[in-house]
Every structure is written in structure tokens, then in C-alpha cells.
C-alpha positions as CSV (number, residue, x, y, z in Angstrom):
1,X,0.0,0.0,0.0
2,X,1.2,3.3,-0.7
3,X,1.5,6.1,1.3
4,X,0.2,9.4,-1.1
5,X,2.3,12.4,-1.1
6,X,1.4,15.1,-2.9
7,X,4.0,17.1,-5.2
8,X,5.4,20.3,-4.3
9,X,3.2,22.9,-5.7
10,X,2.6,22.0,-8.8
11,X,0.5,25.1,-9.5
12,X,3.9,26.7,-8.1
13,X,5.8,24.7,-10.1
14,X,3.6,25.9,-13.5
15,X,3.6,29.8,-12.2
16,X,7.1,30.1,-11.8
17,X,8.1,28.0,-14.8
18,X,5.8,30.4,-16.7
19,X,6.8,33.6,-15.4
20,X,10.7,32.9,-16.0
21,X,9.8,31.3,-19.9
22,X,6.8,33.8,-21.0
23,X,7.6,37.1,-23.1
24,X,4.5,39.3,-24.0
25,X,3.6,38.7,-27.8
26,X,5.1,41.8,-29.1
27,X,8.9,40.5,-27.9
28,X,8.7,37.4,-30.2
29,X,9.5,36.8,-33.3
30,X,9.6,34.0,-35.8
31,X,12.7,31.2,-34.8
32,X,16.0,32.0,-36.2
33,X,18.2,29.9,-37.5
34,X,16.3,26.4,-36.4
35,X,17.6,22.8,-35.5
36,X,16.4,20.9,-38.2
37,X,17.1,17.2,-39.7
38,X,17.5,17.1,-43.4
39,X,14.2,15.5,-44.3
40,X,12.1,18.5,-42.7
41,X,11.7,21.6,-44.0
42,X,9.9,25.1,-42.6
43,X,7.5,26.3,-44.8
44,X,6.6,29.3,-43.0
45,X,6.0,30.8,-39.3
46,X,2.6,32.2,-38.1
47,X,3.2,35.0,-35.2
48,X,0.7,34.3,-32.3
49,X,2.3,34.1,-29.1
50,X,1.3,32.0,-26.0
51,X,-0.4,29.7,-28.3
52,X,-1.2,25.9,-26.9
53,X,-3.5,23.3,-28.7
54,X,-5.4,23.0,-31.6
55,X,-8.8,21.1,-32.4
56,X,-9.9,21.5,-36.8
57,X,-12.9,21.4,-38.9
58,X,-14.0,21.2,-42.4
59,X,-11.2,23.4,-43.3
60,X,-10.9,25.8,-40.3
61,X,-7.7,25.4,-37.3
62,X,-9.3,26.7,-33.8
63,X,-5.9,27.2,-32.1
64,X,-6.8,28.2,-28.1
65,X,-3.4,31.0,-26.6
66,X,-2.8,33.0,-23.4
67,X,-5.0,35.5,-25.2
68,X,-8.1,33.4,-25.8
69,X,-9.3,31.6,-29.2
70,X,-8.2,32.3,-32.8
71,X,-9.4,30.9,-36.2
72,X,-7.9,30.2,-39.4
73,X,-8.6,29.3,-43.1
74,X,-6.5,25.8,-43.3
75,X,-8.3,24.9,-46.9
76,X,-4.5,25.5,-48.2
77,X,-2.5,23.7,-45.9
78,X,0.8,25.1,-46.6
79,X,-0.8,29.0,-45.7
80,X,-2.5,29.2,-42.6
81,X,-5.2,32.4,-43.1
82,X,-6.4,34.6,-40.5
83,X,-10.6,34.3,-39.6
84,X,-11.5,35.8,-36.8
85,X,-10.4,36.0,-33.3
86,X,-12.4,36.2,-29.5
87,X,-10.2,37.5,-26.6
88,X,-10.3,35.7,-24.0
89,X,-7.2,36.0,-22.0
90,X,-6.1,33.8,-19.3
91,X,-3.6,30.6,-18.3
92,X,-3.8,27.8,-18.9
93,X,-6.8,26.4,-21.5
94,X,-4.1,24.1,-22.0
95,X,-6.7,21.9,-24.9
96,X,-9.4,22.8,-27.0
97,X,-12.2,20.9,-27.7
98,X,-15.3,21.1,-30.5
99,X,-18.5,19.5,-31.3
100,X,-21.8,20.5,-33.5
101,X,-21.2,24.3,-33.5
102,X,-19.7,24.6,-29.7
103,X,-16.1,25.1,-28.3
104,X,-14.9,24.4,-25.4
105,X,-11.9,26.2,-23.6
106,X,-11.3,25.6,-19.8
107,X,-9.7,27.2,-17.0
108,X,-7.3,25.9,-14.5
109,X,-8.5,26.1,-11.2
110,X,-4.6,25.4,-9.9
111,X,-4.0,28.9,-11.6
112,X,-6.8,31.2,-10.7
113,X,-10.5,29.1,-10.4
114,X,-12.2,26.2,-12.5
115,X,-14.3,28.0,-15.3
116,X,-15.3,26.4,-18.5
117,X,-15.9,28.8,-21.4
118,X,-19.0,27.8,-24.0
119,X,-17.9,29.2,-28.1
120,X,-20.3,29.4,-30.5
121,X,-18.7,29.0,-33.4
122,X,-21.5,28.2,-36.1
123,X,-19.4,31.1,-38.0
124,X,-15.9,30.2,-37.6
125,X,-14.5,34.1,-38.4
126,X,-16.8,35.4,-35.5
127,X,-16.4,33.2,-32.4
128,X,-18.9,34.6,-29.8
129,X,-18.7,33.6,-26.2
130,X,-21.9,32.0,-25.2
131,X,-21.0,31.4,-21.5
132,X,-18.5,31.1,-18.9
133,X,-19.2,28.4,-16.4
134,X,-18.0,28.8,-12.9
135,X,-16.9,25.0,-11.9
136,X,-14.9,26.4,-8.4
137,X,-11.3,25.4,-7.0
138,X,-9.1,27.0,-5.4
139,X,-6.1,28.9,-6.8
140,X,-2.7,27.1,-5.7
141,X,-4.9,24.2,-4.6
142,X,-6.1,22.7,-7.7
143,X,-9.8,22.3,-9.1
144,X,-11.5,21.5,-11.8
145,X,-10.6,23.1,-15.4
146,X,-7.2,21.6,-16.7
147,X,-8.8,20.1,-19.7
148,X,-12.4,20.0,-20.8
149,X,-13.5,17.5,-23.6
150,X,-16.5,16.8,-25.3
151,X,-18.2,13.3,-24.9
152,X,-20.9,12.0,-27.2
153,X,-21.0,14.8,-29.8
154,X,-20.8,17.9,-27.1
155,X,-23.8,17.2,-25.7
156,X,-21.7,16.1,-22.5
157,X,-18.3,17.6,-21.0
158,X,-16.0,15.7,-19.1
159,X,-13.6,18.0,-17.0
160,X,-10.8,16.5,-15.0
161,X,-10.7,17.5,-11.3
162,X,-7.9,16.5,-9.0
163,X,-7.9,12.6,-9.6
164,X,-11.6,13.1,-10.1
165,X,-14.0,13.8,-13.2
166,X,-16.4,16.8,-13.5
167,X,-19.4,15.5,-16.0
168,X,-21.2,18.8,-17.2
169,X,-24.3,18.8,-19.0
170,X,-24.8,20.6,-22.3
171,X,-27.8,19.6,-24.0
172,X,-28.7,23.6,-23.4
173,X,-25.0,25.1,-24.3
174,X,-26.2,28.2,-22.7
175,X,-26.9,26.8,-19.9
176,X,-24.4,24.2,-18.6
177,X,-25.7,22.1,-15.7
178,X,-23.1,20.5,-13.4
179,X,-24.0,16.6,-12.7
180,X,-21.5,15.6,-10.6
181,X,-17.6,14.2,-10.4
182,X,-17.0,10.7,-10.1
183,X,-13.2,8.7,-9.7
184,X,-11.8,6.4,-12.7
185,X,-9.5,3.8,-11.4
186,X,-6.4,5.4,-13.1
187,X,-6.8,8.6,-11.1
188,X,-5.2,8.9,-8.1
189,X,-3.2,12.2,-8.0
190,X,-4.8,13.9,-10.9
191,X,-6.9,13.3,-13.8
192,X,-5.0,15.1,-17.1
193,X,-7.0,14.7,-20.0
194,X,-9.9,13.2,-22.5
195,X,-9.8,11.6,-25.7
196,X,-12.3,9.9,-27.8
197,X,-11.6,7.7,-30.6
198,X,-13.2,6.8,-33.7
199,X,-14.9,3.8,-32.1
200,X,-16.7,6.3,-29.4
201,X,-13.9,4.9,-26.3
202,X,-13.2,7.1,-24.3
203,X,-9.6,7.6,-23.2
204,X,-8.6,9.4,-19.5
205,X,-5.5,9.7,-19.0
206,X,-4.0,10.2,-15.8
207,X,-1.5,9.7,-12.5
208,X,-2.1,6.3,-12.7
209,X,-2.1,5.5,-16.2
210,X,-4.8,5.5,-19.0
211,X,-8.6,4.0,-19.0
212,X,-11.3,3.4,-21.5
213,X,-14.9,4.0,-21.2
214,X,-17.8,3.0,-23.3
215,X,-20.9,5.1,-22.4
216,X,-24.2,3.8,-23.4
217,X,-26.8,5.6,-26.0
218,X,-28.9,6.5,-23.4
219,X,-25.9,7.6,-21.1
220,X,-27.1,10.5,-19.5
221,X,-24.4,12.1,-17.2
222,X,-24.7,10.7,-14.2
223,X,-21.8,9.6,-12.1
224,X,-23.0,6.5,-10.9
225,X,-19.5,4.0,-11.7
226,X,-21.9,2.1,-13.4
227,X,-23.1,4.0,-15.7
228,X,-20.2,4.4,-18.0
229,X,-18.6,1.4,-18.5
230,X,-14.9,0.7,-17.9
231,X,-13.7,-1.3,-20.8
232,X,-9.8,-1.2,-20.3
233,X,-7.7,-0.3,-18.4
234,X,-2.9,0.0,-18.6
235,X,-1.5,-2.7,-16.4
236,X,0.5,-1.9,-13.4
237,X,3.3,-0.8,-14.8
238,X,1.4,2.1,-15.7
239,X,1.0,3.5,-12.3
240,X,3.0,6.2,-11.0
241,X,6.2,5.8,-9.0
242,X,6.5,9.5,-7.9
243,X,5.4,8.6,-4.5
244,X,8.0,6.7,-4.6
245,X,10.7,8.4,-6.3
246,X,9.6,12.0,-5.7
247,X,11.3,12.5,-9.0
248,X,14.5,11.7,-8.5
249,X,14.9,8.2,-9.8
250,X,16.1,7.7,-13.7
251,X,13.4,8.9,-15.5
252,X,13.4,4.9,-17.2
253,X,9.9,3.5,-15.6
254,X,6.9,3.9,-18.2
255,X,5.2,6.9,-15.5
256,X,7.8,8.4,-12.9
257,X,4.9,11.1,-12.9
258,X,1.0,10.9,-15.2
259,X,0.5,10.2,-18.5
260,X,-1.0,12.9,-19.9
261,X,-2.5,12.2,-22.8
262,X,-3.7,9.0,-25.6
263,X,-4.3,8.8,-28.9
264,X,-5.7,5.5,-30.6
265,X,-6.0,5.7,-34.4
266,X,-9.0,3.8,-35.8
267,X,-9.6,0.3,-34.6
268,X,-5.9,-0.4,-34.1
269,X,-4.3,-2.6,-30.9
270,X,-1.9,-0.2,-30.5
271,X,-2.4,3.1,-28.4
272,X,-0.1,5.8,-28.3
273,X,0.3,7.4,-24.7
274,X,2.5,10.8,-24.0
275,X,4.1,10.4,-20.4
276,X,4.2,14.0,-19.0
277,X,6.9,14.5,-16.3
278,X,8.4,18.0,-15.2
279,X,8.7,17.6,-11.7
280,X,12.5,16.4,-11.8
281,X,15.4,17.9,-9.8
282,X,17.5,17.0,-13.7
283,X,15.8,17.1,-17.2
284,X,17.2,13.6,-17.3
285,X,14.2,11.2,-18.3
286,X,11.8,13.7,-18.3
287,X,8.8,12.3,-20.4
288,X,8.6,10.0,-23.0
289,X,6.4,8.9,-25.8
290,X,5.1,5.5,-26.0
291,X,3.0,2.7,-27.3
292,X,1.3,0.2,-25.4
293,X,-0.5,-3.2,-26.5
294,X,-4.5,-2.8,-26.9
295,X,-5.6,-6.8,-27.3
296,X,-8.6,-6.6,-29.4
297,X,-10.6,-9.1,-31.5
298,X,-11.1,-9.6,-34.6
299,X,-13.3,-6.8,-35.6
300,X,-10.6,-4.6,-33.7
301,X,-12.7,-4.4,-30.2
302,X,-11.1,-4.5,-26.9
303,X,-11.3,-7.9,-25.3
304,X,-11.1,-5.9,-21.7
305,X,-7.6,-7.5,-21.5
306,X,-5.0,-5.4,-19.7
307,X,-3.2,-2.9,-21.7
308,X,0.7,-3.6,-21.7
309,X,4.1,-1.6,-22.8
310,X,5.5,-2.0,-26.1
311,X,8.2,0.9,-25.9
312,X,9.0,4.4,-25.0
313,X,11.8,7.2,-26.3
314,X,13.1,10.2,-25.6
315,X,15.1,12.9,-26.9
316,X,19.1,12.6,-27.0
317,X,19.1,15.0,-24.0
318,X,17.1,13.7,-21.8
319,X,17.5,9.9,-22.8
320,X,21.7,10.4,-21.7
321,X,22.3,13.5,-20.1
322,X,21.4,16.1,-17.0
323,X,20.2,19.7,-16.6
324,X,18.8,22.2,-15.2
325,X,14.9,21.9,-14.3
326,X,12.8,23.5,-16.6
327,X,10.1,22.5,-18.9
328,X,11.7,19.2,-20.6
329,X,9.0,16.9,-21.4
330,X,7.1,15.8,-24.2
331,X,3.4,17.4,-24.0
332,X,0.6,16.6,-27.2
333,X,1.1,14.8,-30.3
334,X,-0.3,13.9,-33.4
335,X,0.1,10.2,-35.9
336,X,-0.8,10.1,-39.8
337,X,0.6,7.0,-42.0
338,X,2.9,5.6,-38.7
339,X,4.5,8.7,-38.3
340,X,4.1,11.0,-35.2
341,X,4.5,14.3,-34.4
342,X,5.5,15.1,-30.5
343,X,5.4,18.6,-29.3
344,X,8.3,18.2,-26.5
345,X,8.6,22.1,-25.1
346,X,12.5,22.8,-25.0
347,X,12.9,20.0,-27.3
348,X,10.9,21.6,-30.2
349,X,8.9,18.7,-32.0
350,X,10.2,14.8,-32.9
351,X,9.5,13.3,-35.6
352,X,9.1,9.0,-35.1
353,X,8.4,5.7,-36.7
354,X,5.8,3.8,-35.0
355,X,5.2,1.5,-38.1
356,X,7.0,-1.2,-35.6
357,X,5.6,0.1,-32.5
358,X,8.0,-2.0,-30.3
359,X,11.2,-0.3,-32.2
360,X,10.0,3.2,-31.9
361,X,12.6,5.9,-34.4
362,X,12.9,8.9,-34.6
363,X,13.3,10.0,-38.0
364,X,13.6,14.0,-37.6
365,X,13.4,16.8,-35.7
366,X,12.6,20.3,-35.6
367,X,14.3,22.4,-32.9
368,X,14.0,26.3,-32.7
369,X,16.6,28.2,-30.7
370,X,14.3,29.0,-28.1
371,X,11.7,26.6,-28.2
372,X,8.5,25.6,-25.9
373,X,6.6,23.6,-28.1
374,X,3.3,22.6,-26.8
375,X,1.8,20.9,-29.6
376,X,2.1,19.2,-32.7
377,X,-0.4,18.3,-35.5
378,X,-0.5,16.7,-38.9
379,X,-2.8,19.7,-41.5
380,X,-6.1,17.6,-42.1
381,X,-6.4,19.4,-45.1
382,X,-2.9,17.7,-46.7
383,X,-4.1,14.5,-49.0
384,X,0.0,14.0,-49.0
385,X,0.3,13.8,-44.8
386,X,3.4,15.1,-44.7
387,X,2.3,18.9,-43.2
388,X,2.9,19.3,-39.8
389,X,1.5,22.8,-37.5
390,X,3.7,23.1,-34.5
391,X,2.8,25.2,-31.9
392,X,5.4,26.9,-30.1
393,X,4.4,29.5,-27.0
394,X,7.7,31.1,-27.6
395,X,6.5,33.1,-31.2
396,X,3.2,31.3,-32.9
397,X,2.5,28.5,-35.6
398,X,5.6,26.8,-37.7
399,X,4.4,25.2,-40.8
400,X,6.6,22.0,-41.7
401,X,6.7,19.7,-44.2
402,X,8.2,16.4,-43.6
403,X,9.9,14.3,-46.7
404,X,8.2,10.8,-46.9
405,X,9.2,8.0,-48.7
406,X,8.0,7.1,-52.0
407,X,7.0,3.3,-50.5
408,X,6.5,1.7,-47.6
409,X,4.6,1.8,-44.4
410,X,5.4,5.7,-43.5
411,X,4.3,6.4,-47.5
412,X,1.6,8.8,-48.4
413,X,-1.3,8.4,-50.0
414,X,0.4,4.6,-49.2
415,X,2.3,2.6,-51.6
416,X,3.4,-0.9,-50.1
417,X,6.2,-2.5,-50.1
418,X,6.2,-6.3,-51.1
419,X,9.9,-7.4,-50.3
420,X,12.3,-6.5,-47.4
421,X,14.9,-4.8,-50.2
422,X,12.3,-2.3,-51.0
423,X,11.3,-1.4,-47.2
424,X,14.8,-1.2,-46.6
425,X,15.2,1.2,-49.5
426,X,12.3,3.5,-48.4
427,X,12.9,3.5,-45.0
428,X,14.0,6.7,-43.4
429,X,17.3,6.6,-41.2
430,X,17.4,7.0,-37.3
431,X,17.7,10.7,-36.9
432,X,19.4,11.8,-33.9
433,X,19.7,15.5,-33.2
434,X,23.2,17.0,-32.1
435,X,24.0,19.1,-28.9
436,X,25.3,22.2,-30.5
437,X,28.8,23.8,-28.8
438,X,26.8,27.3,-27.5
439,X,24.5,25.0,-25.8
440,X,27.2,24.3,-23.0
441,X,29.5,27.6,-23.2
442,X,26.9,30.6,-22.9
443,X,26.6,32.2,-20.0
444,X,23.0,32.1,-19.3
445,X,21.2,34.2,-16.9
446,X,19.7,31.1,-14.1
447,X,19.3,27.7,-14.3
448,X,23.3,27.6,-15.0
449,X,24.3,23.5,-16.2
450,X,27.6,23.0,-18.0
451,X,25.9,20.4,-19.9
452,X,23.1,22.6,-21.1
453,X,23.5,26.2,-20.3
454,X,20.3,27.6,-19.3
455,X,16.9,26.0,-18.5
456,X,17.6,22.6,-20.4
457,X,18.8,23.5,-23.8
458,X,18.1,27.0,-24.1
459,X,20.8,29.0,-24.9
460,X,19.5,32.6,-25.7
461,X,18.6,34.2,-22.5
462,X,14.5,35.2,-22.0
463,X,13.5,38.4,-19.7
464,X,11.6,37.6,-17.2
465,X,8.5,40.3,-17.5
């Protein structure tokens, strides 16, 4: 049995990380100069500072910032175009969230108090606010409001709270009606996000691990355990060893701190899980992305078996080196044709082969000079899947364009290969990104490692505003 310690502030943590990192908009500008592997290529930079997650729609990118919701014309993937904007300023709506003609965008209650803000957006260029929602919490404390994602078309919200989730009724959007919290088994600590997949399962992520829910036609958001039905669940090697470790062990188990967020594409067996961990003393092992075994039957439906670990990376510098603490891990991702894109803050985003998803590779990289990428996400609008929107907090939206091979499994539109000569022949080499010379010489302002310089990799010094 374990004895539950909770981290040290980890609103703290997140204020003070933020307040040493965060420039106002009008002090960034475009990367210079990037870290890039041969086989990606920037097409061009979107200025819009602070900016954190995307959700997309028949040709429109809602992208949610520290200054509240804009839209943009995606129909040409390569040119991101301005529609509209609705200011809405605050930290952090860490994800963004859509369904029928509403957005949702929460507020952390850790950072100020839970609130859950209700978009119309039935015109994309002209986002109107059609509520804010107080859920409560407690600044410093924690709440409700770190994520906020739509279940069975919108017309229910869950909200994760502590280790707990808030289910908020929206059949009248205007009107939000709070139903209740209730505790999935992968909890404990915190709750950190909400994804759905194609088959309606619904994926929480959290201290614990990550669970799958199946909720009924007729679910109608009550909290009763029995009501949504727990499908499947990670095995134990899923659960989180920071009570144990407190962050200072290796950074090598599969959660030394939550996983944050899963993705599972179409009826596959294997899910894709982004292990969040910032809380170390050294960016050494801090976060990973990974794949896990879904068993499923034939017609690619969860057999309620146990989910297990397939594999997990990490960047070069935090795989084999220390640093300073700072904002090192890997956050959201995105996979098209075996290829993922992982947003990983300092570390800019990774390119990686899942194709095998027990021999995870990366295959490029994309690393501004003063990076905190939050996101990553393949254009929806690109029939070729090789257009990638980064979002960086540090300056705005990089679009990139990652070279595919002409055959093989990471191909696009796909083109098999039918012996092992031409796989080998299409298939990309392991990239592996260097640790540039400035990176341990400069003189950085705090945070000072002779390994990295400041704050992980960072070598241009930011003001602290």
C-alpha cells in the first residue's frame, strides 16, 4: 500500500516555470536559425504568441493561446489564413475541444478558479462567447478546469478535477448544468486529459495510467460508476512511481509522474500514450512517448484485457544526459501513416516511426533556438500527410513539411512495399539530433548547467517580464 504524497506545488511549479519562460507577444518573433534534420523543411511561421492546442474542422484550425481563441482558413494547408479571433485571456486552456457548433476552452482552477468557457462558433470568423461556467477550485490548490472534452457529440463535457472527473451537461450550451464528479481507477493524484476515438472509447488519461470507457446511448451524465462502462484499463506498470521516487529516480519506468495524454487511431491494438513528467530535480528522463499493446478481437474491439508496454523514447538529452529543471518533457502529439509528431517544449517537435511500435525511431526533428513547443499536428487538409502545425508558445504557428518515402509503411497516399529490399530502401534513417557547442558555453542568466547552459537546452537568454 502506498502512502500518497502530494508534489510540491505544482500550481507553483507551473507559475514560476511560466513567469521565468513567458515574453509578451510583441517580444517574439519568428525562430531563427532552427535545429532541423535534413528531411524536414519550414515552410513558413505564423506570429501568435502563448499559443497551446489546436482542435480542426472542415477546413478551419481553432488554435486556443494565453490571449483566448483564434481561427484560421486551413483549406491550403501550406498558408495558414487569419478568420477571426475572440479574446479571452487567461492561463492555462491548455486543450481545445469542438462538437456541433460549440467550443470548449477551460480554466485551470490550480492557476486562478475552474471556469469552463462555451464558443459558438456556427461562423468560424466570428467566435462569440456564449457562456463562462464557474466549476470552483481553489487557486494554488487545484480544481476543476485543466482540460475540458467533449463526450458524445458535445452534448456532455468531461472536465478533469484533481484525480476526479467533473461530467457537465450541455444539452442547453447556454446553460451548462453540473451533474457531478466521479473517480476512474487510473486517477489517483490527478486526472490530465480526455480523448475519444473513432470507435466512441473514451480515453482518460492520468496519475495512474490511462482507461477506456464505453458510455451507453442513453448515457445521460450521471456519475454512478456504473453507468459508463470501464472497458480497459494500462496494467501496473502504468501507475506512477512518484510517491515513490519523488522525482528523483532515472526517469526509465513507463510513469515516474501521469500520463498525460492517448491517442488511438482507428480500430488499431496499438495506443499511443504521452508520459508528462516535469517535476524532476534534472531534465534527465523527463517524459517519453510511447505505445502500449490494446488486445482486441477480430473486428478490432477491446477484449477488456489489460493494456501492456510495447516501448517508449526520448530525446538525446534527456535519454543520456542532466540539466537544469525546466520545462523538458514531451506534451501533445499527433500520428498520420505511422508517423508522429510530438510537441516536446525545450525540445521543439520529434518526428518518429511507429510503423514497428516495439522499435520506436525517430526519424527527424525540428528544434528552434528558443523553443516551448506545446503541440504538434498533422494539417487535415494535406491528402500527401506530410504537413505538420507546430505550436510553439515562444512566437506562434511553424508550418513543416516532412519528406516521406515514395514506399513503404510511412508512405503517403500509401504505396506498399512487397519485399524486405524495397522497405529497406524507403525507410528513413534513425535521426538523432546534435548538442550544438553554444549549448554548453553561454553564460546564461539562471538555471546555469555546463551540460546545457540555461533551462535545459536554451541558450539565448529570455526576460523575465
Amino acid at each position: 500500500m502506498r502512502t500518497r504524497r502530494t508534489p510540491i506545488g505544482l500550481a507553483v511549479l507551473v507559475a514560476l516555470v511560466t513567469a521565468a519562460l513567458w515574453q509578451p507577444a510583441a517580444a517574439q518573433d519568428a525562430p531563427e536559425e532552427p535545429l532541423v534534420s535534413g528531411n524536414v523543411s519550414l515552410i513558413t511561421s505564423v506570429p501568435n504568441a502563448g499559443v497551446i492546442g489546436a482542435r480542426f474542422r472542415q477546413g478551419v484550425m481553432y488554435v486556443t493561446s494565453v490571449t483566448g481563441l483564434t481561427t484560421y482558413d486551413v483549406s491550403d494547408p501550406a498558408n495558414p489564413t487569419l478568420l477571426g479571433a475572440l479574446p479571452l485571456p487567461h492561463f492555462e486552456n491548455e486543450d481545445v475541444d469542438l462538437g456541433g457548433d460549440i467550443l470548449l476552452i477551460s480554466n485551470d482552477a490550480a492557476e486562478s478558479t475552474g471556469v469552463l468557457y462555451v464558443i459558438d462558433i456556427s461562423d468560424p470568423a466570428m467566435p462569440a462567447l456564449l457562456t463562462a461556467f464557474p466549476m470552483g477550485g481553489v487557486a494554488g490548490l487545484g480544481g476543476p478546469g485543466h482540460t475540458a472534452s467533449c463526450v458524445l457529440g458535445c452534448r456532455y463535457v468531461w472536465v478533469t478535477d484533481g484525480g476526479g472527473i467533473k461530467v457537465i451537461d450541455l444539452t442547453d450550451p447556454a446553460n451548462p448544468v453540473d451533474k457531478g464528479n466521479f473517480a476512474p481507477p487510473n486517477g489517483g493524484l490527478a486526472t490530465h486529459d480526455v480523448q475519444v476515438d473513432r470507435s466512441g472509447l473514451v480515453w482518460v488519461a492520468g496519475f495512474n495510467g490511462t482507461a477506456a470507457y464505453r458510455l451507453p446511448s442513453d448515457y445521460s451524465g450521471g456519475t454512478d460508476p456504473n453507468e459508463a462502462e470501464l472497458v480497459v484499463q494500462t496494467n501496473l506498470e502504468a501507475n506512477s512511481t512518484y510517491d515513490e521516487e519523488f522525482g528523483l529516480g532515472d526517469g526509465s519506468n513507463y510513469n515516474d509522474y501521469i500520463h498525460h495524454n492517448a491517442l488511438r487511431v482507428g480500430d488499431k491494438d496499438v495506443l499511443y500514450i504521452t508520459e508528462e513528467d516535469y517535476t524532476r530535480p534534472a531534465c534527465q528522463g523527463a517524459g517519453s512517448f510511447q505505445t502500449w499493446r490494446l488486445p482486441t478481437n477480430k473486428k478490432g474491439a477491446p477484449t477488456g484485457a489489460e493494456l501492456t508496454p510495447l516501448d517508449m523514447w526520448q530525446p538525446e538529452l534527456l535519454r543520456d544526459l542532466t540539466a537544469a529543471t525546466a520545462m523538458c518533457s514531451a506534451h501533445y502529439f499527433d500520428v498520420r501513416r505511422n508517423v508522429v509528431a510530438q510537441g516536446w517544449y525545450e525540445m521543439g517537435v520529434r518526428f518518429l516511426d511507429v510503423s514497428d511500435p516495439r522499435k520506436i525511431r525517430q526519424i527527424g526533428y525540428f528544434v528552434p533556438p528558443t523553443a516551448m513547443t506545446w503541440a504538434a499536428y498533422f494539417a487535415p487538409t494535406d491528402k500527401s500527410k506530410s504537413i505538420v502545425y507546430v505550436l510553439d508558445a515562444t512566437h506562434g504557428i511553424d508550418v513543416l513539411q516532412i519528406a516521406r518515402p515514395a514506399k513503404g509503411p510511412l508512405s503517403a497516399p500509401a504505396e506498399p512495399c512487397r519485399t524486405q529490399a524495397c522497405r529497406d530502401r524507403n525507410k528513413p534513417p534513425k535521426a538523432k539530433a546534435p548538442v550544438l557547442d553554444e549549448w554548453t558555453t553561454d553564460t546564461p542568466l539562471a538555471f546555469m548547467n555546463p551540460t546545457f547552459g540555461w533551462a535545459c537546452r536554451f541558450s539565448a537568454p529570455l526576460s523575465v517580464q
